[in-house]
N, CA, C and O atoms as a MOPAC input file, in Angstrom:
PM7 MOZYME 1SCF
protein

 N    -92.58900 1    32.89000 1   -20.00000 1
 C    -92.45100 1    33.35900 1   -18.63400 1
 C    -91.87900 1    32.25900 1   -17.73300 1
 O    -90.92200 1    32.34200 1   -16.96300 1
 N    -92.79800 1    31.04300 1   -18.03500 1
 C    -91.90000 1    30.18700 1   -16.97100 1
 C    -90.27600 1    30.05600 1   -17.20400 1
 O    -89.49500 1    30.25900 1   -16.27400 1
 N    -89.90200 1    29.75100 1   -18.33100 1
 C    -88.76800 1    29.42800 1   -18.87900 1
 C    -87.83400 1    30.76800 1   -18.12400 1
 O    -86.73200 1    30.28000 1   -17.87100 1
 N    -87.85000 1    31.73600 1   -17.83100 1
 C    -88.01900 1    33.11600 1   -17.12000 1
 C    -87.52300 1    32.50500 1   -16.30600 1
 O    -86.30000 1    32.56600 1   -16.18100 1
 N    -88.48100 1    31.51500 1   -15.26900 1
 C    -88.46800 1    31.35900 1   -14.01500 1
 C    -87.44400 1    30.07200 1   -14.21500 1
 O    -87.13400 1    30.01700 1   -13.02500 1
 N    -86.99600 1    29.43800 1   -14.56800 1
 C    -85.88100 1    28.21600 1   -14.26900 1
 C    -84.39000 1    28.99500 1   -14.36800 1
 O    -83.38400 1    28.79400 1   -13.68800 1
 N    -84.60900 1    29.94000 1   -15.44400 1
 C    -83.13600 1    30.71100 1   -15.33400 1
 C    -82.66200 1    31.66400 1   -14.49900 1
 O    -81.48000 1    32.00800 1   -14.48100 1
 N    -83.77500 1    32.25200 1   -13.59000 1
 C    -83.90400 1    32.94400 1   -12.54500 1
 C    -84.08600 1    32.19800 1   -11.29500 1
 O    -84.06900 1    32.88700 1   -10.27500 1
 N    -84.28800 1    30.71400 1   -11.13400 1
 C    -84.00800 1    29.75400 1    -9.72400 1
 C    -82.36000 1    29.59700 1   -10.06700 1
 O    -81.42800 1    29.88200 1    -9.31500 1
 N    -82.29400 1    29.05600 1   -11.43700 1
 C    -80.56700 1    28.87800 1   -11.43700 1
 C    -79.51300 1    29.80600 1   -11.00400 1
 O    -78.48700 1    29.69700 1   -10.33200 1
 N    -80.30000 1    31.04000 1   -11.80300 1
 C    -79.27800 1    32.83000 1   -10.84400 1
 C    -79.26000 1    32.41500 1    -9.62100 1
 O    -78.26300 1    31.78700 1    -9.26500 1
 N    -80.33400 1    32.64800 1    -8.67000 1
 C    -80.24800 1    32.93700 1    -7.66800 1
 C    -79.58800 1    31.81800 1    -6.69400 1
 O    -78.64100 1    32.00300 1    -5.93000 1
 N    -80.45900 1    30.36800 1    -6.94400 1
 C    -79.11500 1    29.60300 1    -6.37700 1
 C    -77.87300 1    29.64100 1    -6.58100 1
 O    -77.20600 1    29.30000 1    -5.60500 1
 N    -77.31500 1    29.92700 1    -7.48000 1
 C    -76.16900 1    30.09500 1    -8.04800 1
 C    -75.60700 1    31.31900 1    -7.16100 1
 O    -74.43700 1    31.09400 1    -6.85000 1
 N    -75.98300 1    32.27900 1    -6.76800 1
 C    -75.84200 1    33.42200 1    -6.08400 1
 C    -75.50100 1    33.24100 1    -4.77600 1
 O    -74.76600 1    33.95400 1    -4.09300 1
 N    -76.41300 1    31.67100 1    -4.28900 1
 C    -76.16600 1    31.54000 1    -3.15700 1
 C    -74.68100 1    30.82100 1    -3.17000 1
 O    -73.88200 1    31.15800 1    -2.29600 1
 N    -74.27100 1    29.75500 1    -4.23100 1
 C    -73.57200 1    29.20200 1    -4.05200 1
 C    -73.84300 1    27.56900 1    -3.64100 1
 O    -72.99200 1    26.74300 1    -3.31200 1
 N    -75.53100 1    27.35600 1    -3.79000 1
 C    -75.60600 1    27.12200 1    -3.47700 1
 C    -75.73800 1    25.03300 1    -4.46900 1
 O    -76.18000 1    25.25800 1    -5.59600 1
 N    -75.59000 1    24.04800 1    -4.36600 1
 C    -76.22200 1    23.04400 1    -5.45700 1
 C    -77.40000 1    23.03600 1    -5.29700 1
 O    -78.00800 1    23.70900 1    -4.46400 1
 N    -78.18700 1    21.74100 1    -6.62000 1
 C    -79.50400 1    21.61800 1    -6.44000 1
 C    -79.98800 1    20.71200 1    -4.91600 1
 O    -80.98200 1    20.92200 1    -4.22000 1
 N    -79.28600 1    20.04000 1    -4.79300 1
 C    -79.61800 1    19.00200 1    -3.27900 1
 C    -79.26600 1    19.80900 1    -2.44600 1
 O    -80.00700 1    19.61200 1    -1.48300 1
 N    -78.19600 1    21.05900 1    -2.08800 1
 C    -78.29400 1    21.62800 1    -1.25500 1
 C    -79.71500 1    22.57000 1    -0.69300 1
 O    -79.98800 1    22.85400 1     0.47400 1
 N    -80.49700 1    22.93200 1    -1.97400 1
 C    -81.12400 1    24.16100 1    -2.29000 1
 C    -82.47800 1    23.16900 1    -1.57000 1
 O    -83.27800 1    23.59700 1    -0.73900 1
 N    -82.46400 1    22.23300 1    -1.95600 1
 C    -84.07000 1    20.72400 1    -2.00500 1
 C    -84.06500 1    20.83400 1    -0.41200 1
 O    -84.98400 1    21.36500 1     0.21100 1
 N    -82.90100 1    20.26200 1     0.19400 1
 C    -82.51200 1    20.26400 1     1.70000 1
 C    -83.30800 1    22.01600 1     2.40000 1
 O    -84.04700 1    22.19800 1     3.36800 1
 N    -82.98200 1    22.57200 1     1.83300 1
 C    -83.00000 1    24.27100 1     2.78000 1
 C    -84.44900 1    24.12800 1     2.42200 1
 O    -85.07000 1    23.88100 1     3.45600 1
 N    -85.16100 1    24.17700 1     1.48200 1
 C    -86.30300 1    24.22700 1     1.45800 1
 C    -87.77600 1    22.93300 1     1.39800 1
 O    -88.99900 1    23.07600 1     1.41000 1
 N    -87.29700 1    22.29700 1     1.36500 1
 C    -87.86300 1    21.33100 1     2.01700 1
 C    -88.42100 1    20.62000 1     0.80400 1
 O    -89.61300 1    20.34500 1     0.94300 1
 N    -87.77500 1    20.16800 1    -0.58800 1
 C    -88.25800 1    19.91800 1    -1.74200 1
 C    -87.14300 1    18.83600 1    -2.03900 1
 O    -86.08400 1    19.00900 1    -1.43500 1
 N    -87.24300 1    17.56100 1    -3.02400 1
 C    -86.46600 1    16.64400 1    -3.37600 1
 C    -85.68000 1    17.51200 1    -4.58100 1
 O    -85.98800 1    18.60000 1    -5.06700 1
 N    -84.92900 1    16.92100 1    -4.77900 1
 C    -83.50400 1    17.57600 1    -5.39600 1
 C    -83.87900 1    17.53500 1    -6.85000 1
 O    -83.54300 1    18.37700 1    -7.68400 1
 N    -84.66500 1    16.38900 1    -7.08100 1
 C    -85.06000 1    15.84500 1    -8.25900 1
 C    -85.85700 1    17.10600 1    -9.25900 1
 O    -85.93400 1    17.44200 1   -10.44100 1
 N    -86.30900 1    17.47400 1    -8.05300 1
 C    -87.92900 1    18.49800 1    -8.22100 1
 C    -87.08900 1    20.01600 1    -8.94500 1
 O    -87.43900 1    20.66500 1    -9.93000 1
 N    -86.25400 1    20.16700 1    -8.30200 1
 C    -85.00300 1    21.61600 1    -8.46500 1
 C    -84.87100 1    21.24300 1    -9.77700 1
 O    -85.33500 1    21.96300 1   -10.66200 1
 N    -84.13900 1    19.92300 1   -10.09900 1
 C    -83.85900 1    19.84600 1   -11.13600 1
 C    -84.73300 1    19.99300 1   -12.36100 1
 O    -84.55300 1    20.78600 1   -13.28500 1
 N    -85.88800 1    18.94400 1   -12.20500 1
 C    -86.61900 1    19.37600 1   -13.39100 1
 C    -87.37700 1    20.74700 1   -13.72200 1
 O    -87.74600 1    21.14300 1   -14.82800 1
 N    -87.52900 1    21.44400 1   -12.32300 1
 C    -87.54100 1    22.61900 1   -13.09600 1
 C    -86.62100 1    23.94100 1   -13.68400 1
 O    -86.98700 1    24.94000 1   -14.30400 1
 N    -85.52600 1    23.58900 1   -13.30700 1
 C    -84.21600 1    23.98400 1   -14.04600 1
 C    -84.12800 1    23.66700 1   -15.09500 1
 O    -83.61100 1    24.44800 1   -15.89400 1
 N    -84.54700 1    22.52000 1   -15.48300 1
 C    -84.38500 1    21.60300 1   -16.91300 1
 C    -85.54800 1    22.42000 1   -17.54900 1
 O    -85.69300 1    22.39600 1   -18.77100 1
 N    -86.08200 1    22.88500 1   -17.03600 1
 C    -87.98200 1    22.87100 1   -17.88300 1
 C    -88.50800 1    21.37300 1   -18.02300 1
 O    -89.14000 1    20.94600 1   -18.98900 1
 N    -88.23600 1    20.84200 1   -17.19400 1
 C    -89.20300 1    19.66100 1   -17.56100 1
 C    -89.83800 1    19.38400 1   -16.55800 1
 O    -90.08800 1    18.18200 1   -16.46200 1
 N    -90.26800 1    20.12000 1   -15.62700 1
 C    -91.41700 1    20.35800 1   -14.96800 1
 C    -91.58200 1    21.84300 1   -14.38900 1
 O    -90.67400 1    22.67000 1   -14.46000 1
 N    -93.38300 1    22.21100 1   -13.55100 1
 C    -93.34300 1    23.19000 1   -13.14000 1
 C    -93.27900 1    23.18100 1   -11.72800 1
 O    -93.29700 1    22.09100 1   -11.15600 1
 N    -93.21100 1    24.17000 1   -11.11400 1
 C    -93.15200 1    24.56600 1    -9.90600 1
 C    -94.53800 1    24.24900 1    -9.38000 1
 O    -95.36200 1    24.27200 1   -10.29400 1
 N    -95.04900 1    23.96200 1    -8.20100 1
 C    -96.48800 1    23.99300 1    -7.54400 1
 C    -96.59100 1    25.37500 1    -6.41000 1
 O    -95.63800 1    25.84200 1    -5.78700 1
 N    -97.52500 1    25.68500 1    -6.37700 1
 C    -97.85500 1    27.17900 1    -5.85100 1
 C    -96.60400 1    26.84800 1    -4.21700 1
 O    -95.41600 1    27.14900 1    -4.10300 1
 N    -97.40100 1    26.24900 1    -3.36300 1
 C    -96.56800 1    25.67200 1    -2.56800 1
 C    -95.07700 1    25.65000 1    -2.52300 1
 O    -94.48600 1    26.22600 1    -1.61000 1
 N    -94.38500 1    24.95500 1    -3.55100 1
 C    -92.95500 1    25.30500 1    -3.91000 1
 C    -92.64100 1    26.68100 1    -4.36600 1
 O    -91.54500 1    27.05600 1    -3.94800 1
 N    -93.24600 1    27.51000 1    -5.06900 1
 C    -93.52000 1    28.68700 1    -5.26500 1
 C    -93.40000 1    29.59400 1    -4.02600 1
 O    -92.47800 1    30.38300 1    -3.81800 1
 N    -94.23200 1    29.41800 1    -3.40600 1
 C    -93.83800 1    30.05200 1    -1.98800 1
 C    -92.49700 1    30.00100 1    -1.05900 1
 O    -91.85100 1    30.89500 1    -0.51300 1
 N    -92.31900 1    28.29500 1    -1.11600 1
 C    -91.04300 1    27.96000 1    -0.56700 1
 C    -89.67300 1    28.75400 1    -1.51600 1
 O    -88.73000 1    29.15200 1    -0.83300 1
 N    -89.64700 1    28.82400 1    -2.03400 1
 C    -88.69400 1    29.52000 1    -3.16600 1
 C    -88.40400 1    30.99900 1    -2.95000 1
 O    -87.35700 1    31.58500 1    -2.67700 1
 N    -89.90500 1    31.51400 1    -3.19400 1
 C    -89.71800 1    33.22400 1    -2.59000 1
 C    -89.05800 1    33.57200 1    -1.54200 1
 O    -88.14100 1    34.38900 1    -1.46300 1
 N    -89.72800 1    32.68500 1    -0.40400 1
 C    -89.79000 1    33.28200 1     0.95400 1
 C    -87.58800 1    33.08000 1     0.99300 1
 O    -86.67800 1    33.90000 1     1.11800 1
 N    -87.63300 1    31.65600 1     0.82000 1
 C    -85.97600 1    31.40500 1     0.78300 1
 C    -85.47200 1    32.56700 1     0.03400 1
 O    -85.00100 1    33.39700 1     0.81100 1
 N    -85.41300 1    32.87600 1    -1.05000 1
 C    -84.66700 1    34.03200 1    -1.60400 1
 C    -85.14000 1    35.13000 1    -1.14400 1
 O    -84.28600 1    35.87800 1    -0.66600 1
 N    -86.42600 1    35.56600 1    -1.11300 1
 C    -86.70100 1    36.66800 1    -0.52200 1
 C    -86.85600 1    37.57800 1    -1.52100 1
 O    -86.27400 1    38.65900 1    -1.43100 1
 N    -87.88000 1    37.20200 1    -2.91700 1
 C    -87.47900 1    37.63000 1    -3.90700 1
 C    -89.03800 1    37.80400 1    -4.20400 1
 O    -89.90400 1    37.10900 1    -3.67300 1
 N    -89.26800 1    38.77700 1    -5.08200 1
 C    -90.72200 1    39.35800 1    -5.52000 1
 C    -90.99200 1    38.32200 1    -6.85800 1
 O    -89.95700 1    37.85200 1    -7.33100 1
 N    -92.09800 1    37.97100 1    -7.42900 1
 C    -92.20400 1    37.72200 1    -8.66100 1
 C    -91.69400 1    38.12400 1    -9.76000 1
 O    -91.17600 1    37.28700 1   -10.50100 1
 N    -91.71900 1    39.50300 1   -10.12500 1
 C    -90.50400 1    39.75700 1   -11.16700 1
 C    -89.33900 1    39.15400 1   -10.97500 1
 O    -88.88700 1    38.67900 1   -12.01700 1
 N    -88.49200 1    38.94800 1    -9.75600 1
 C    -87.23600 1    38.37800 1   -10.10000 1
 C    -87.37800 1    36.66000 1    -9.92300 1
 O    -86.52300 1    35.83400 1    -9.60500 1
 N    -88.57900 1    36.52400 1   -10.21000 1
 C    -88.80000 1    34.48800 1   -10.40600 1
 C    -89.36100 1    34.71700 1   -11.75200 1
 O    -89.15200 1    33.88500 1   -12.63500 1
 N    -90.04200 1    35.75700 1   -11.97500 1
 C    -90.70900 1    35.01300 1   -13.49400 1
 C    -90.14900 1    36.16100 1   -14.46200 1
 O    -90.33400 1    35.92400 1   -15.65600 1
 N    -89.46900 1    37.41400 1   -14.14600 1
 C    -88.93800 1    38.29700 1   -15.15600 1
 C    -87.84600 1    38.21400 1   -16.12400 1
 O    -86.87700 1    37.52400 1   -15.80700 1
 N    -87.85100 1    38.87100 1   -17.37200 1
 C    -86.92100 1    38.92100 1   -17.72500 1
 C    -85.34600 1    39.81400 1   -17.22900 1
 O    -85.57600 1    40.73300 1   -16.44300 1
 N    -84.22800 1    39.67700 1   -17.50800 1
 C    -83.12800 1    40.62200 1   -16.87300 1
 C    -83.74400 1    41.98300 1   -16.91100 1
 O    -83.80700 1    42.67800 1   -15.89700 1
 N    -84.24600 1    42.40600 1   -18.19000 1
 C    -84.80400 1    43.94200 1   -18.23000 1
 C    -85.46500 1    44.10600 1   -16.84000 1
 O    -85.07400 1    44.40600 1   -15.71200 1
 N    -86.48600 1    43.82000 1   -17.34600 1
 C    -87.67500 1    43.56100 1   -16.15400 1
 C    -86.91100 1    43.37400 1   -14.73400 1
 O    -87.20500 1    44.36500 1   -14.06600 1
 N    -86.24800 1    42.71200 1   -14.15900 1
 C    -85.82300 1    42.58000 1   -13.01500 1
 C    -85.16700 1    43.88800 1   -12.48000 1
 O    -85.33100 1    44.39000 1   -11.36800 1
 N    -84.47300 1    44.28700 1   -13.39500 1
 C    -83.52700 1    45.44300 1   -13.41800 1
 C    -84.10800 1    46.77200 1   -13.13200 1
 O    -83.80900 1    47.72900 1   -12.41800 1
 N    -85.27400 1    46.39400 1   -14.15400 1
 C    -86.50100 1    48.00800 1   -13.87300 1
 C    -86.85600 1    47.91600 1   -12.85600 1
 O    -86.88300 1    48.95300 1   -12.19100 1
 N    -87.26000 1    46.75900 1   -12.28600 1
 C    -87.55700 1    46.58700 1   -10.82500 1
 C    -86.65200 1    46.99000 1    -9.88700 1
 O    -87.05900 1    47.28400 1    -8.76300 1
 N    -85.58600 1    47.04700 1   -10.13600 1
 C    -84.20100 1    47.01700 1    -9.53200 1
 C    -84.56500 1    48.96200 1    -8.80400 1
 O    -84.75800 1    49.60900 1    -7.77400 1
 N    -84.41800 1    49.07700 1   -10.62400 1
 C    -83.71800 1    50.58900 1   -10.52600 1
 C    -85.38700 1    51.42000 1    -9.93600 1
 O    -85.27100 1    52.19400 1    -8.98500 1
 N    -86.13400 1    51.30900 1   -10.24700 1
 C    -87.47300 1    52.13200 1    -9.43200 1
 C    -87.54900 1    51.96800 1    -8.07400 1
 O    -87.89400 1    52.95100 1    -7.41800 1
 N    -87.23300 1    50.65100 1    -7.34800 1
 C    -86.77100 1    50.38700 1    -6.47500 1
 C    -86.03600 1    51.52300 1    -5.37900 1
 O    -86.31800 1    52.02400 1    -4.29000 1
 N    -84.83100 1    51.60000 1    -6.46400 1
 C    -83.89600 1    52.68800 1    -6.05700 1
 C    -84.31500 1    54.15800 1    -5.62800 1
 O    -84.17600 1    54.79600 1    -4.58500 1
 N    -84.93000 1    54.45600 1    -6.95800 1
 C    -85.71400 1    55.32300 1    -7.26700 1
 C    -86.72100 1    56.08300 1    -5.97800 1
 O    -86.55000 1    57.24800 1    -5.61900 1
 N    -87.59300 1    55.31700 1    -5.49700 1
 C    -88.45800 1    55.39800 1    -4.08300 1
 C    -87.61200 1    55.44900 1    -2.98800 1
 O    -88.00900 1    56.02600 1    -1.97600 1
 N    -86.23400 1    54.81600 1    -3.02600 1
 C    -86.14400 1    54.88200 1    -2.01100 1
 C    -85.49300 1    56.22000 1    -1.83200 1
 O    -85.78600 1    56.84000 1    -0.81000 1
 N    -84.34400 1    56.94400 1    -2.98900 1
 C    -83.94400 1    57.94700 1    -3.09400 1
 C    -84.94500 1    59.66600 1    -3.05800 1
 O    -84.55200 1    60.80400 1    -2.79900 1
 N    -86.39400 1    59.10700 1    -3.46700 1
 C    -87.26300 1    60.28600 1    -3.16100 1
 C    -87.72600 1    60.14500 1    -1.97000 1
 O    -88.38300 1    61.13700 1    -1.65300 1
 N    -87.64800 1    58.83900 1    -0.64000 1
 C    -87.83700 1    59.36900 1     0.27100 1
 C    -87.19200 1    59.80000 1     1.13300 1
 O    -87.56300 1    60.22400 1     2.22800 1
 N    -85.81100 1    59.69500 1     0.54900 1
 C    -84.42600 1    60.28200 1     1.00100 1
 C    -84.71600 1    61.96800 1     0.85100 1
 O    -84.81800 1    62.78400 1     1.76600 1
 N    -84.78800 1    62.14100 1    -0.26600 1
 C    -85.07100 1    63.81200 1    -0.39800 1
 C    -86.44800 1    64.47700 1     0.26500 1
 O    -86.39300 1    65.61500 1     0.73100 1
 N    -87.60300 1    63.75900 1     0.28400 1
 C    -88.47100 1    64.22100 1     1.22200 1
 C    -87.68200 1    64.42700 1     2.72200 1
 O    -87.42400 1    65.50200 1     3.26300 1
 N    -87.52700 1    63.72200 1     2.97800 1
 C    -86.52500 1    63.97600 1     4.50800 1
 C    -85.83300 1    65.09500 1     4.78800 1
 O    -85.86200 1    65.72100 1     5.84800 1
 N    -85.11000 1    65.37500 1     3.66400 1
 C    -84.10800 1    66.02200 1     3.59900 1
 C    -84.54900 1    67.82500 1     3.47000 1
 O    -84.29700 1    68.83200 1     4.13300 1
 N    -85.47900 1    67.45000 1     1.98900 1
 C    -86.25000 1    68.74400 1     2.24700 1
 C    -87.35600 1    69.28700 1     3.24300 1
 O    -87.84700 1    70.41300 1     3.31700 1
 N    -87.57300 1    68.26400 1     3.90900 1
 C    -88.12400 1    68.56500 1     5.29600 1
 C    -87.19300 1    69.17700 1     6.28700 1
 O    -87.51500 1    70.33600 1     6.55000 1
 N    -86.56300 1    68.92100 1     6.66200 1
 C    -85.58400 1    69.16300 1     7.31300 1
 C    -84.86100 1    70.66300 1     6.84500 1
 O    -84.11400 1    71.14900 1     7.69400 1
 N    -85.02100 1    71.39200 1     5.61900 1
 C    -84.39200 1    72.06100 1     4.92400 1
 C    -85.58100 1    73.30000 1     5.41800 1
 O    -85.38700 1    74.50400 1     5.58600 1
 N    -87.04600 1    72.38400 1     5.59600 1
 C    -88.20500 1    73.31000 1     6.07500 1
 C    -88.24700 1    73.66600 1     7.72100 1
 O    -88.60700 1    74.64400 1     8.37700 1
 N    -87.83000 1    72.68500 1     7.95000 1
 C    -87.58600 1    72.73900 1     9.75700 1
 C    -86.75800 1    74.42700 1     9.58100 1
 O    -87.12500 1    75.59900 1     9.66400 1
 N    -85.51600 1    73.71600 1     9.30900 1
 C    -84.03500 1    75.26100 1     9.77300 1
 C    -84.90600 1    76.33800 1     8.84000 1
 O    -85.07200 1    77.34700 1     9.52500 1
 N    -85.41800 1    76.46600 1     7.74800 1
 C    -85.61700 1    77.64700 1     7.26300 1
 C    -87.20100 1    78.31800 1     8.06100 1
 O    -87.59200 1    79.46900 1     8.25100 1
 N    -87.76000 1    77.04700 1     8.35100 1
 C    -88.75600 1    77.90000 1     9.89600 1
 C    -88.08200 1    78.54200 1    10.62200 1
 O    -88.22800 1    79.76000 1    10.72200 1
 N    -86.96800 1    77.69100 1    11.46100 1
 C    -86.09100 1    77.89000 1    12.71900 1
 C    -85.73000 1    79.57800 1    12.19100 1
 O    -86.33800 1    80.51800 1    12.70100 1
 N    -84.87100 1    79.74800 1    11.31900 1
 C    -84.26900 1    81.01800 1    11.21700 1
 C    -85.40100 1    81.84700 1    11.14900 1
 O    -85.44200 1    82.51700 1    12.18100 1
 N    -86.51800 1    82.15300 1    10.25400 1
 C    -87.53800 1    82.77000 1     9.88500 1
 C    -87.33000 1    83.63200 1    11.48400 1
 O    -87.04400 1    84.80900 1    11.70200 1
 N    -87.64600 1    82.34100 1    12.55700 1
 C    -88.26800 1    82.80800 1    13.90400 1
 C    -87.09700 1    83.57600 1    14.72500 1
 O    -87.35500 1    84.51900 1    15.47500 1
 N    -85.89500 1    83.12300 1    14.53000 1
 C    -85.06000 1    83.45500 1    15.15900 1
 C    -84.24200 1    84.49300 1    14.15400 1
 O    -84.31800 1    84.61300 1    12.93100 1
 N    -83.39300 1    85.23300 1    15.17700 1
 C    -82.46500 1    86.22100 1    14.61700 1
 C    -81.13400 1    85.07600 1    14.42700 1
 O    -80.49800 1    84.45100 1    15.27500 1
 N    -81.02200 1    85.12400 1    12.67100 1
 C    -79.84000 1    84.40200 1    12.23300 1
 C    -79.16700 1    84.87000 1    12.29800 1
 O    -78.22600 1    84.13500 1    12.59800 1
 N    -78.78200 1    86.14900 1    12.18200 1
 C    -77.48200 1    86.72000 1    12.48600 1
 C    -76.63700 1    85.79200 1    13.78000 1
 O    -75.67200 1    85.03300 1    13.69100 1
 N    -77.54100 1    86.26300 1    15.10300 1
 C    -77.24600 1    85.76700 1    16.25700 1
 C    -76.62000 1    84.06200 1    16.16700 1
 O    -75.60100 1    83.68600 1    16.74700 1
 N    -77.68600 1    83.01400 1    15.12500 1
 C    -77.23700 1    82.27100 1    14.93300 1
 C    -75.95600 1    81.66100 1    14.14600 1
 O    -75.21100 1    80.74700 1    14.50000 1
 N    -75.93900 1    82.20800 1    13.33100 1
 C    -74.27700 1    82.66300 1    12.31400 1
 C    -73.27200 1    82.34000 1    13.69800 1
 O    -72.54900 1    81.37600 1    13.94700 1
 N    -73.57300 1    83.60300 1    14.47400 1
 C    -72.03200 1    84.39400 1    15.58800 1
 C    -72.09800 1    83.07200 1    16.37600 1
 O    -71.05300 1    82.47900 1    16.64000 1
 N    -73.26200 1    82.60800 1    16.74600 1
 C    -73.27100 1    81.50400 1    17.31500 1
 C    -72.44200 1    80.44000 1    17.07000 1
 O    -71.50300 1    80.03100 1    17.75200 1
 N    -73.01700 1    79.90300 1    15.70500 1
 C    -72.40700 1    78.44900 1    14.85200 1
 C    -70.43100 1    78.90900 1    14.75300 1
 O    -69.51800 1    78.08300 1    14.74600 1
 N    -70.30400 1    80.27500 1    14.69800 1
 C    -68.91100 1    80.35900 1    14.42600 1
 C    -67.99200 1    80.58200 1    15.64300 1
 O    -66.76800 1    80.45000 1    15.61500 1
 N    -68.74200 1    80.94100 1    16.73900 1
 C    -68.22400 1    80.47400 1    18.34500 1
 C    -67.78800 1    79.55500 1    18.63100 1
 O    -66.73000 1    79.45100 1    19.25000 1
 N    -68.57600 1    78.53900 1    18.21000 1
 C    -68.37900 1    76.92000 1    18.51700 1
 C    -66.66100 1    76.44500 1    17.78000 1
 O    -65.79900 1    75.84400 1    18.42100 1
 N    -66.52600 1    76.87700 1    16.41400 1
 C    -65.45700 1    76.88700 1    16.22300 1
 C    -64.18500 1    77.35500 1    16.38600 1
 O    -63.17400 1    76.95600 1    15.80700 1
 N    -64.30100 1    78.38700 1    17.35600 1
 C    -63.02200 1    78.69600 1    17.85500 1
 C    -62.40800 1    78.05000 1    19.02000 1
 O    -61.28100 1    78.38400 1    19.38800 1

């Protein structure tokens, strides 16, 4: 898992564009420190841990996951956000099919096709 996590600081800095002394600088860690845990030859401290997240803005799966894993995260992700897209939607689908219930659609039809002339 850790090993996880050095190839997933390297992605993401890398994402930024960013080097290791650049990355030490933004977050408030010696350059040295980036490095060895890129290398695996040291670990992260909870503290740096935090500093890391909050900078990327990134959940634990994408510090300690594998690509799968990140990805599943990715795509369920998606997933929630697309069913609360359709709750909306079929709400809304409940609104107008109240609306007509109450009202004479016909009237509304002649209506909606007024507007277009």
């Amino acid at each position: 898992m850790i090993e996880n996590f050095a190839l997933n600081l390297i992605r993401l800095r890398k994402q930024k564009g960013l080097s290791q002394k650049e990355l030490a600088k933004k977050i408030g860690m010696l350059p040295q420190t980036i490095s060895n845990i890129e290398n695996q030859k040291g670990y992260p401290t909870f503290s740096n841990l935090d500093k890391i997240a909050r900078y990327f803005n990134v959940s634990a799966t994408e510090l300690f996951g594998t690509p799968q894993q990140i990805e599943l995260e990715r795509v369920m992700f998606q997933t929630d956000e697309y069913s609360r897209k359709a709750e909306k939607i079929l709400s809304a689908v409940s609104v107008f099919e109240n609306f007509v219930k109450k009202y004479d659609y016909q009237k509304i039809i002649e209506f909606g096709l007024s507007l277009k002339e």
